[in-house]
C-alpha positions in Angstrom: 35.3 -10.3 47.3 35.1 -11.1 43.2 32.2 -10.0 41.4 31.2 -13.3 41.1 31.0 -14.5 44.6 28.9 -11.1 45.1 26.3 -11.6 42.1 25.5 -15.5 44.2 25.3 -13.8 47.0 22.8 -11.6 45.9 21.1 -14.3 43.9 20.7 -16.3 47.1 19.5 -13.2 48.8 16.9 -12.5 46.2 15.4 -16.3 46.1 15.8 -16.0 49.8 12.7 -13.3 49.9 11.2 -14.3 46.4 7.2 -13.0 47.4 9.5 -9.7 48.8 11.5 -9.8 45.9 8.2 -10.4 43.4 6.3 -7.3 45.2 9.8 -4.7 44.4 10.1 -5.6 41.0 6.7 -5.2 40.1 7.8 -1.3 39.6 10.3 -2.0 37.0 8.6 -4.9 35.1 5.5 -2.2 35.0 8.1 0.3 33.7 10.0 -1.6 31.3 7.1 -2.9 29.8 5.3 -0.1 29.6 8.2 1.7 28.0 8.8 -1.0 25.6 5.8 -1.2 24.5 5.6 2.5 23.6 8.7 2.0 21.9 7.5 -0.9 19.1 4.3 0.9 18.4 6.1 4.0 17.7 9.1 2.3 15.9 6.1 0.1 14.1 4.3 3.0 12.6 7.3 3.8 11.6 8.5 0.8 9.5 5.4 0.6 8.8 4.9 4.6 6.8 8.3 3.6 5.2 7.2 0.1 3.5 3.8 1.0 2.7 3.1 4.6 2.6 6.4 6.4 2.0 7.5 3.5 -0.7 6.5 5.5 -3.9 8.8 3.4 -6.0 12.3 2.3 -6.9 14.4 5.7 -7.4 10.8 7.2 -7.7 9.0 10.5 -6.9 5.5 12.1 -7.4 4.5 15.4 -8.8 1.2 16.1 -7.7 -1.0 19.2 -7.4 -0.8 19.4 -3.6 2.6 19.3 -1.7 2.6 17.3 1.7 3.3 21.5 3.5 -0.2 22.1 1.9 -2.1 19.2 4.3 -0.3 20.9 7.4 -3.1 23.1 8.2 -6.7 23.8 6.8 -5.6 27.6 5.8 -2.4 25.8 3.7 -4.8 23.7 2.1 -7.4 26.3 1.3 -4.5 28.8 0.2 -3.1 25.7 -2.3 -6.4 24.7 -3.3 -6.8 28.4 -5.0 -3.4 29.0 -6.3 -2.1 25.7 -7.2 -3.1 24.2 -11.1 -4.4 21.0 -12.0 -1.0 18.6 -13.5 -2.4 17.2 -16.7 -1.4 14.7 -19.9 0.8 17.7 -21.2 2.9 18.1 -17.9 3.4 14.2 -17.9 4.6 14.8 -21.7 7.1 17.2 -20.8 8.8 15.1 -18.5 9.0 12.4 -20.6 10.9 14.3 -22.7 13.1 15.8 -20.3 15.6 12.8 -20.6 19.0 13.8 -18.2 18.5 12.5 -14.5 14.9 11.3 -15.6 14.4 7.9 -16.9 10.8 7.9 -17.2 7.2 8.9 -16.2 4.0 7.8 -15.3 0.9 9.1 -14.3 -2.7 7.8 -12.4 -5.8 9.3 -11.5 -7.8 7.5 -9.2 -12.0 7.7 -8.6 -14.3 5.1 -7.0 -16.8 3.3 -9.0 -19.3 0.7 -8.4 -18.1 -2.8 -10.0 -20.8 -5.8 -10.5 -20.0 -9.2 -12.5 -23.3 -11.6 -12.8 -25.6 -10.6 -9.7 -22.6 -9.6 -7.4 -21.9 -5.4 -7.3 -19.0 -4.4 -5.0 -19.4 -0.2 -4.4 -16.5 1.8 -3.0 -13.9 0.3 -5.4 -11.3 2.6 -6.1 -10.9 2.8 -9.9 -7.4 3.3 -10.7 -6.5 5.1 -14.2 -3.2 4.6 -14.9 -0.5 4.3 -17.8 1.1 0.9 -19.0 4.4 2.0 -17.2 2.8 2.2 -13.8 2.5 -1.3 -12.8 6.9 -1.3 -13.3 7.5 1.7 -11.4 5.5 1.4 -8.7 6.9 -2.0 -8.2 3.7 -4.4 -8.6 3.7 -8.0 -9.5 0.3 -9.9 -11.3 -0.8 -12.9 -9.6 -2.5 -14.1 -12.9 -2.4 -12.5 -16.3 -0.5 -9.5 -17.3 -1.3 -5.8 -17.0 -2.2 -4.1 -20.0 0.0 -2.6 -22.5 0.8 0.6 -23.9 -0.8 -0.9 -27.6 -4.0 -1.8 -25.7 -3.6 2.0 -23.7 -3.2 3.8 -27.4 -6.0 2.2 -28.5 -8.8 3.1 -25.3 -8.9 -0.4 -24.9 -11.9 -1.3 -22.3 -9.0 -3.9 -20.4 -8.9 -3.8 -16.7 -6.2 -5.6 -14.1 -8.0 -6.6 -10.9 -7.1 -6.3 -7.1 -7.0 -9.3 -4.9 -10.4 -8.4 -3.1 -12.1 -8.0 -6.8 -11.0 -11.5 -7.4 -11.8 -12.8 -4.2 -15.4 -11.8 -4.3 -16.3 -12.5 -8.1 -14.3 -15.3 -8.5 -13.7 -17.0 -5.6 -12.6 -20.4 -7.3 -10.0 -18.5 -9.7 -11.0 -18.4 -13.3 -10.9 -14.6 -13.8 -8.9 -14.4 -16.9 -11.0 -13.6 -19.9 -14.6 -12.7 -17.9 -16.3 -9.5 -18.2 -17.1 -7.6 -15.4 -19.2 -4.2 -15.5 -17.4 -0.3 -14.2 -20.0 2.2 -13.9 -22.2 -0.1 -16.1 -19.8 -0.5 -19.0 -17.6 -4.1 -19.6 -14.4 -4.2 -19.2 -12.2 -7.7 -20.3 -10.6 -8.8 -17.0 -6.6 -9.4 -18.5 -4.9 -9.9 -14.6 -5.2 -10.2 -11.3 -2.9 -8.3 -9.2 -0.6 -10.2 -5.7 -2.5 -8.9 -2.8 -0.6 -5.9 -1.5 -2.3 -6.5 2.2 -3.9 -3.2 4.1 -3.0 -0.1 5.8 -4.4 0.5 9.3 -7.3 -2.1 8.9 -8.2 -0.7 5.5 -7.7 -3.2 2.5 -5.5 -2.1 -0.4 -6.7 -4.6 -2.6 -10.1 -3.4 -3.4 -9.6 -1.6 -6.6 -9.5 -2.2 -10.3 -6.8 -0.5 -12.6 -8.0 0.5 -16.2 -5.9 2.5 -18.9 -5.5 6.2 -18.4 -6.6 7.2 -22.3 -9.9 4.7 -21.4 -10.6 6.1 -18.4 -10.1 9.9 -19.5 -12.1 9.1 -22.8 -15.2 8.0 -20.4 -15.2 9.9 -17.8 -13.5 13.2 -19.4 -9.7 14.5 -19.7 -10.1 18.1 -17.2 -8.7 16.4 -14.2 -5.7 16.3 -12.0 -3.2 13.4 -12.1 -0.7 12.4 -10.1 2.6 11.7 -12.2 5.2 9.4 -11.1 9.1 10.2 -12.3 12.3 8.0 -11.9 15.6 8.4 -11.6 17.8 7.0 -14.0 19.4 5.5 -10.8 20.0 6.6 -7.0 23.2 8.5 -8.1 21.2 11.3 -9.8 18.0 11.0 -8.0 17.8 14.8 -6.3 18.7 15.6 -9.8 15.6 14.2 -11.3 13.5 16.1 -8.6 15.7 19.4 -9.5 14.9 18.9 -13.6 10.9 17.7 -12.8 11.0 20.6 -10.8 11.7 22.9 -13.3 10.2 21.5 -16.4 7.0 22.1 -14.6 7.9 25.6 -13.2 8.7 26.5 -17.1 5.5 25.4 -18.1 3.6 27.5 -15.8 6.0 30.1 -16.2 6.7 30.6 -12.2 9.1 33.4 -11.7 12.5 32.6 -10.1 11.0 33.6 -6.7 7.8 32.6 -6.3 6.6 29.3 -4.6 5.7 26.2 -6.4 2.1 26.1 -7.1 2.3 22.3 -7.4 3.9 19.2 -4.8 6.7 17.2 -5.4 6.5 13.9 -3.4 9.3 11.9 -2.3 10.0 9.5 0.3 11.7 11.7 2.3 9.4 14.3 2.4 6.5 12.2 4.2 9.0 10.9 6.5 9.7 14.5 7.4 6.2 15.2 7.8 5.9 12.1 10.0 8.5 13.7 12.5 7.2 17.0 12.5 3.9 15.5 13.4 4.7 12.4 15.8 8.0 13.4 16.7 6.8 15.4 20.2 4.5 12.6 20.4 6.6 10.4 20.9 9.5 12.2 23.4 6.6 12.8 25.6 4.8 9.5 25.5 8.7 7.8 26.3 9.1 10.7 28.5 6.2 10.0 30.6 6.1 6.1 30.5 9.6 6.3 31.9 8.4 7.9 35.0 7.1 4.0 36.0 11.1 3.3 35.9 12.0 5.8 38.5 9.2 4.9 41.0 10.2 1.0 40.2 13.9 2.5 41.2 12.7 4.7 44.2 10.6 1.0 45.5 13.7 -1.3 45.3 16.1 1.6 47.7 13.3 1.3 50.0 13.3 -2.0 50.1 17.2 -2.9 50.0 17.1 0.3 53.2 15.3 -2.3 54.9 17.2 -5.0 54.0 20.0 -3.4 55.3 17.9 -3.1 58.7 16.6 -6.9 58.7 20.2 -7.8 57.9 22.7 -5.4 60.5 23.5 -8.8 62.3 24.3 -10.5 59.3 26.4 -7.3 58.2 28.6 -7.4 61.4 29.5 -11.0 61.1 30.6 -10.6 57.8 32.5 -7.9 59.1 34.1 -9.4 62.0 35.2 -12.4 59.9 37.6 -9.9 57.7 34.9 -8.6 55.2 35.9 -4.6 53.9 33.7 -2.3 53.3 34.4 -2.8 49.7 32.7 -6.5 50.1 29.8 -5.4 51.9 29.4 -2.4 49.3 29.5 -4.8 46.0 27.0 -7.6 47.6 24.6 -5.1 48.0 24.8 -3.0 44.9 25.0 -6.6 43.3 21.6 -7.5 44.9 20.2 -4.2 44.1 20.8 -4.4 40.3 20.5 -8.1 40.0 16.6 -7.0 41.2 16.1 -4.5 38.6 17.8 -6.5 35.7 15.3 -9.4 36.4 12.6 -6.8 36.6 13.5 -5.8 33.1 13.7 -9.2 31.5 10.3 -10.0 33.0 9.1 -6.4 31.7 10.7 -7.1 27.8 9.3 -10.0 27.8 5.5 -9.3 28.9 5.9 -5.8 26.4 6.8 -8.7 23.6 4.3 -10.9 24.2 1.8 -7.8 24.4 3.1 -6.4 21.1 2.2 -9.7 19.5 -1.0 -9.6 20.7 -1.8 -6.3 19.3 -0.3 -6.7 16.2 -2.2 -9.9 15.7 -5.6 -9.3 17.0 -5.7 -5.3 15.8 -4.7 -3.3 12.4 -1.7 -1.5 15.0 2.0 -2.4 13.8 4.6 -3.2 16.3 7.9 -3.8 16.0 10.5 -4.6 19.0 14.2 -3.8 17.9 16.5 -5.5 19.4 18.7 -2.0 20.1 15.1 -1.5 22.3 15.6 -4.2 24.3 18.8 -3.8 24.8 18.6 -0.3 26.1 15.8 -1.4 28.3 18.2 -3.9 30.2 20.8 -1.8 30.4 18.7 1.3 31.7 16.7 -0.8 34.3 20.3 -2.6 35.6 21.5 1.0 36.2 18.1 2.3 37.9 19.1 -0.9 40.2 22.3 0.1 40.6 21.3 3.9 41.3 19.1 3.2 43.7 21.2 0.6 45.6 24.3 3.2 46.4 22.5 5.0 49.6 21.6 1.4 50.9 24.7 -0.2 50.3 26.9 2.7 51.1 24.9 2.6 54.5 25.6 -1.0 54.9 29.3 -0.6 54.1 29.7 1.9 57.2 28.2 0.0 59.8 30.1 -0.4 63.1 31.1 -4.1 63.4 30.9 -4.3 67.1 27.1 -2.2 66.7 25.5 -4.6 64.5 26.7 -7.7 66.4 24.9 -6.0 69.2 21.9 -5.9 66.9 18.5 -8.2 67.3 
């Protein structure tokens, strides 16, 4: 018997018993789905830490005073928060004059502030302080206007570049260009208007107003902590330019050769590695366990092809007496076994995609369904069919002709 003729014969079989059929694969479509599922949340947050968390900048990286080890436990952070020094103005001058594997650097503080313009006030705005170069490494792009430049930044220039929220609230019909709006109580010119850079978890990345650094440190005072951004002069020498920031800053604090940095260095890299350490087991387990729905769907269909194999002993020995080998007998069976399960796991990929649409539309949760994911979710619930149909088959393929003839 070809393949071929087997597979019809199974798909008759199935569409023969389709309520029967229904009832067995509701194991593996609750599997596969489940499991799928699972997997584009997990492989969601993931994208989604590498577009919008992890992506410092083109060829970029961040010296801050924390490291991401620091955050790992509250004893870390109180140890770091203790030992480790403030990065300031000077540290951000150093590596600007580095040159080598570093191109150029950056720095931003960041506080909240209250924002008003006419009788509207806004509170919880997070008032970024940043230098001219910013806006170009961190890769943003201006809606309207421009950003403000390192002329206006020299000068304590009371400019200011909005977010989208800002400019959503105040100035709903556009027209921002030129107006005053109040930080704190004191007016700052409104120069741009930022693209809308969308939210992280439900929380809006657009509410926040970016002023000059020397402005900002000439209002609200200069003995602070900044965070400096450094790039590369290209990929090439990238872990070159952390090795040289790393030591321009070491020399300025005078660190001896063995003593831990009392300061972070941030790269893209280093939050991903955090992200594994800390979802990593997370997600083995949650896979792990979701996949136990897969071997109780497979345990359900070799109970239910065993009694198929009863129902069907007559049909079994006329097959048998009309020349059919236990080879024949063997691949219908296994055929109708793993034809079961397959459709079970197209029905289960496609209620987990359907489901992952609905949560990514109607929540702040990210999902994403590779299509390696779906692929492995086919192939693993055609061979849980095709597991569980060997003891029924094999059973089938040894019956006595002459005994199942007899059969009622």
């Amino acid at each position: 018997m070809h393949y071929t003729e087997a597979l019809k014969l199974a798909v008759a079989a199935i569409w023969g018993h389709r309520l029967r059929s229904f009832l067995t694969l509701l194991g593996v479509i609750f599997g596969v789905a489940t499991v799928i599922v699972v997997v584009s949340l997990i492989e969601g947050f993931n994208r989604y830490v590498d577009e919008k968390i992890a992506n410092i900048g083109t060829n970029a990286f961040a010296i801050q005073r924390f490291s991401i080890e620091d955050f790992a436990s509250l004893a870390a952070y109180d140890e770091a928060r203790r030992r480790n020094k403030d990065v300031t103005l000077d540290d951000l001058r150093a590596l600007r004059s580095r040159g080598g594997s570093i191109l150029d650097a950056g720095a931003k503080a960041v506080e909240q502030c209250e924002v008003k313009y006419g009788g509207e006030e806004l509170f919880g705005v997070a008032l970024e302080a940043q230098t001219a170069n910013m806006t170009e490494i961190e890769n943003r792009s201006v809606a309207e206007g421009r950003t403000f430049t390192p002329a206006e930044e020299a000068r304590n220039r009371a400019v200011c570049v909005i977010g989208g929220d800002i400019a959503e609230r105040f100035f709903p019909a556009g027209g921002a260009l030129g107006k005053t709006v109040k930080i704190d109580g004191r007016p700052f010119e409104v120069i741009g208007v930022f693209k809308s850079l969308g939210s992280v978890f439900g929380q809006s990345r657009d509410k926040f107003v970016a002023v000059p650094l020397s402005t900002f440190m000439a209002i609200y005072g200069s003995r602070r902590t900044i965070g400096i951004s450094v790039v590369s002069t290209g990929p090439e020498t990238y872990l070159d330019a952390v090795d040289e920031a790393r030591v321009v800053v070491r020399t300025r604090r005078r660190l001896p050769p063995g003593e831990k940095d009392n300061f972070g260095v941030i790269t893209p890299s280093a939050i991903n590695n955090l992200r594994e350490k800390i979802f990593g087991t997370v997600q083995t387990v949650a896979v792990g366990v979701t996949s136990i729905a897969l071997v109780v769907g497979g345990i359900v269909i070799m109970n239910i092809m065993l009694v198929s194999v009863t129902e069907r002993t007559k049909e079994i020995g006329i097959r048998k007496s009309l020349g059919a080998r236990r080879a024949d007998i063997l691949k219908q069976f296994l055929a109708e076994s793993t034809a079961l399960a397959l459709v079970g796991g197209a029905i289960g990929v496609t209620i987990a995609y359907l489901l992952a649409l609905a949560v990514s539309s109607l929540t702040p949760i990210p999902t994403s369904l590779p299509l390696l994911a779906v692929a492995v979710a086919l192939f693993v619930s055609g061979s849980v069919g095709l597991v569980s149909g060997v003891y029924p088959a094999w059973k089938a393929a040894r019956l006595d002709p002459i005994v199942a003839l007899r059969a009622d």
